[in-house]
N, C-alpha and C positions, 0 to 999 in steps of 0.2 A: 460884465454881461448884463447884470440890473439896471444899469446905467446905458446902458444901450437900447436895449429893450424898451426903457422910458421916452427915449430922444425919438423910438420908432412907434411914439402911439399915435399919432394922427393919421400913420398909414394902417395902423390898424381898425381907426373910425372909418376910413375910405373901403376897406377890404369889408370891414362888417354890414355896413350899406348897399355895398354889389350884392352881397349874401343875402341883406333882406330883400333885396328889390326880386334877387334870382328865385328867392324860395316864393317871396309873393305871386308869382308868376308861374310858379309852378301848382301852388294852393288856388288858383285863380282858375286855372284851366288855358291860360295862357300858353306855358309851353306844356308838350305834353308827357304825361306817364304812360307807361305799358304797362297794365294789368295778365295776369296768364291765370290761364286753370289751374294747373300744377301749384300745390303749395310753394311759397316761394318767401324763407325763414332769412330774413336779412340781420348780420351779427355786425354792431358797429360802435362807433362811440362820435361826441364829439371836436375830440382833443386829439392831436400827434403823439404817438407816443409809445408804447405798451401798455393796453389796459387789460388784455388777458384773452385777447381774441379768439388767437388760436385753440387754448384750452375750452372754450367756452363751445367753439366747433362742434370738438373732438366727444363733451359732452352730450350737445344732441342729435351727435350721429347714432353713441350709444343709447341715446331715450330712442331712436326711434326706426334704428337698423332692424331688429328683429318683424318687425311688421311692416315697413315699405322698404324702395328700391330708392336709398339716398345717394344722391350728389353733390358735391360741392362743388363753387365757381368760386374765382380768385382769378386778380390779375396777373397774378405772379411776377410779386415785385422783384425789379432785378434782375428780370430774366433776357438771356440772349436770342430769344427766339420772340416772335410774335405773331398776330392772332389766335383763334382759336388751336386750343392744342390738348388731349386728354395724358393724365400721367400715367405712367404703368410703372411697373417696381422695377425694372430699369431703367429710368427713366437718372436722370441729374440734376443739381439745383441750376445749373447754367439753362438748363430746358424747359422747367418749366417752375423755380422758384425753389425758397426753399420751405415753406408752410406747406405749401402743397404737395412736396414730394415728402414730406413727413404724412401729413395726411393718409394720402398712399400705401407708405410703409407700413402704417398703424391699420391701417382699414384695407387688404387686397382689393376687398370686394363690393367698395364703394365705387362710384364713378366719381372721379377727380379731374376739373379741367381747369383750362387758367385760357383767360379773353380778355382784351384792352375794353372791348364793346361788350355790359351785361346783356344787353340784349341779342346779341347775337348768340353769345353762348348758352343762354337760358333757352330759345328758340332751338339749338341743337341737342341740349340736353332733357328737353322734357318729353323728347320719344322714348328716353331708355329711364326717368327717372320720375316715380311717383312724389318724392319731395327733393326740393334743390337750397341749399344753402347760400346763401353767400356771404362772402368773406370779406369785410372794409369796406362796407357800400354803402352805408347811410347817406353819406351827400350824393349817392349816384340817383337821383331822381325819375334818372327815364325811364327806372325800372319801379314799379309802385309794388311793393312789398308784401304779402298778405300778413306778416307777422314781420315788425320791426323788435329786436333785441339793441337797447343799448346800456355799455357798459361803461363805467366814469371809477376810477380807483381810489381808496376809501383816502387817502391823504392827498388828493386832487381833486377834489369834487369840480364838477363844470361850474356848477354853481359859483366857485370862488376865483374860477377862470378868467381869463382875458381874450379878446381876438387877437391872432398872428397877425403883426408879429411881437408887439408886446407880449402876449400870453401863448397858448399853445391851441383855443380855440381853433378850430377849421371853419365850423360858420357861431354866430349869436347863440345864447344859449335857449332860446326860444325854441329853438330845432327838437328840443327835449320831446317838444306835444308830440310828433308823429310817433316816438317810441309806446308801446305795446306795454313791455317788459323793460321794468331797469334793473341792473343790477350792478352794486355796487361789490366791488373787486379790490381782491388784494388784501382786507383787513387782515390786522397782524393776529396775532398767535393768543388766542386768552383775551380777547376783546371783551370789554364791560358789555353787558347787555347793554347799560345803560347809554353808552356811548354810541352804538348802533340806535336806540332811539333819538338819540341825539342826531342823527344824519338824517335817519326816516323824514323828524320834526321838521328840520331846514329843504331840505329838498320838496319845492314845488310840482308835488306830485296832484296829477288829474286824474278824477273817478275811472275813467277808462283801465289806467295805470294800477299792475300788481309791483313791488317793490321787493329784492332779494339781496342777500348780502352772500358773498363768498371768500376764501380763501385758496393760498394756492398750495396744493398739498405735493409732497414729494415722495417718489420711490424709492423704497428700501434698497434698490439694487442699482447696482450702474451696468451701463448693456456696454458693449463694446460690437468693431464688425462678426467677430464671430464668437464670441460669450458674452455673459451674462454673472456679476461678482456680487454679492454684499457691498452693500455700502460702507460698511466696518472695513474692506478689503483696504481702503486707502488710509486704515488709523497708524499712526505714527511714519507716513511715507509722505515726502516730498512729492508735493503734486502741483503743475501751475492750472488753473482757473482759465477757462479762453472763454468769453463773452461777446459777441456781438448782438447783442438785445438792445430794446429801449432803456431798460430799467433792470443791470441786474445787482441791484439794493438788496433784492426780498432772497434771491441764491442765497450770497455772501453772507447776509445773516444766516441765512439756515446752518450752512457750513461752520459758520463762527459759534453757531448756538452746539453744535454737535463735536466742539473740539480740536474739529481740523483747525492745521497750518498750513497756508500755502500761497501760493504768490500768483495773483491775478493780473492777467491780460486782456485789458478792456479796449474793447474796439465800437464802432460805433453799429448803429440795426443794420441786420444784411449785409454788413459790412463782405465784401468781395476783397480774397486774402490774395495777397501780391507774392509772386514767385520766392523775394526775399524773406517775406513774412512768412512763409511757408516752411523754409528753410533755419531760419531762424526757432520756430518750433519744432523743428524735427531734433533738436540738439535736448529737448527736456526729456526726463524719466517718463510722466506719466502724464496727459491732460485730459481735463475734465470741462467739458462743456454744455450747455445744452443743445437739445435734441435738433433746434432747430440749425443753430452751428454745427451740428454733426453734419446736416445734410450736407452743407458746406464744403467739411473737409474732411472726408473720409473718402473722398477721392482723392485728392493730391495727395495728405495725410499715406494714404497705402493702409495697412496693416502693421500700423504703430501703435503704440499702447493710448489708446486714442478711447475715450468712454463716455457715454454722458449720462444726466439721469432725469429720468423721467417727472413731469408735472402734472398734474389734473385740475381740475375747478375741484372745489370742496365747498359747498352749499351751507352756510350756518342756519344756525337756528332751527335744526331738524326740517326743514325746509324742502330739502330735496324733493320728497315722493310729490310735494305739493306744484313745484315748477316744472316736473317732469308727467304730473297730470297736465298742465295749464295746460305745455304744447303739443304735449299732443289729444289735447281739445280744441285746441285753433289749427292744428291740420285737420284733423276728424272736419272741422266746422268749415271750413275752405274745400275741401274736397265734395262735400254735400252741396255747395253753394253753387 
């Protein structure tokens, strides 16, 4: 696969030249953005992959549910349906994704929608929504962002990245300047301070630019469709692992650091489960996946011993109260504006 990847770097000088000529052109006022009234908090990175999006979401829906009327937009990858389309909690991953319909679940009383075009959905959504999020849109340009968040994972930095298809880049890592907010994601368990200033140091941060570090913290409990157990419930029981994620490394570990044994079914992000695949898991005791797999398969799945367990952001460095002043001092600031 290195080997390959190597053989394909000239196409990735070609890809990374479309990206600067496209982003110049968009910095230029050549092609255009759309600016809106409505706070408009865009969560992205510049790499393929799992950098922790989701959870990053789901954080400032909670900074900022209590005092406005928050929405999220997402294209909702993988879904069978298209255009604009809002989620409700019956809603399925085939309808309108599977982030989204997490989202949902976690949040009733957010407005949840998923649109190929941000502009169109932003345009629908900012009569019912005093701030709107969105979900994987940093290269979407046509929407100009009042707050860009991006996020880069502590053993990936973009900085040490490559353009696709060599690397996992999506555009040059210059793209960094438009971000607001970075935050570096993922750092493992008991990180040296000093190694955290280690990233801070290398990463080409601009005055504009506040810099955060987080971790992904886990739930004591695992939910199921209709309970809720201790995470102790699965100590000494044959369990298998079902993963469709970018990266599930930082799970595994966890589960490995805490004991368990069990046998992991790794499939690839989003990964859409085939009748036989379905089938073939319904012959295990008990599976454990995450939440966003759940959406997944807790339909075909039925009411099998089917459970996952919950993730959040975890903010190092006592940091928290401080990034959850920021933003909501850059919506305060936007909404004034």
């Amino acid at each position: 696969m290195k080997l390959l990847r190597l053989l394909l770097f000239p196409f990735s000088l070609i890809y990374g030249f479309i990206m600067v000529v496209r982003n110049h052109f968009y910095d230029k006022g050549w092609f255009r953005s759309k600016r809106y009234n409505v706070p408009v908090i865009c969560v992205g990175n510049l790499s393929v992959g799992g950098t922790g999006k989701s959870p990053m979401i789901e954080f400032i829906i909670e900074t900022l549910q209590a005092d406005y009327k928050v929405a999220t937009l997402s294209r909702g990858y993988k879904r069978k349906t298209r255009g604009y389309l809002e989620a409700s909690i019956g809603s399925t991953a085939k309808e309108v994704g599977d982030e989204p319909l997490q989202f949902k679940q976690n949040y009733p009383d957010v407005t949840v929608a998923v649109c190929e075009d941000r502009q169109t959905g932003i345009e629908k959504l900012q009569q019912k929504a005093e701030v709107i999020l969105l979900d994987d849109a940093f290269q979407h340009r046509k929407v100009e962002a009042s707050t860009n968040i991006l996020l880069t994972t502590f053993d990936n930095l973009f900085i040490d990245d490559f353009m696709l298809p060599t690397g996992n880049l999506r555009e040059p890592k210059g793209g960094f300047a438009r971000a607001d907010i970075i935050i570096v994601t993922k750092c493992p368990e008991r990180v040296p301070y000093a190694s955290l200033q280690n990233v801070e140091f290398r990463l080409p941060i601009l005055s504009h630019q506040k810099v955060y570090f987080s971790k992904i913290g886990y739930d004591s409990q695992i939910h199921g469709i209709t309970e809720s157990l201790p995470l102790r419930y699965l100590e000494g029981k044959l369990f298998t692992l079902v993963t469709g994620i970018a990266n599930p490394k930082p799970l595994t570990d966890y589960l490995k650091s805490k004991g368990f044994s069990f046998e992991h079914k790794k499939f690839g992000d989003h990964h859409h489960f085939s009748t036989s695949e379905i089938e073939k898991l319904k012959q295990k005791e008990i599976i454990l996946t995450t939440q966003k797999d759940f959406m997944r398969l807790q339909e075909p799945l039925g009411k099998f011993a089917l459970y996952y367990i919950g993730i959040k952001t975890e903010i190092l460095k006592e940091q928290e109260p401080f990034l959850k002043e920021t933003i909501q001092k850059m919506v305060k600031f936007q909404l004034r504006s």
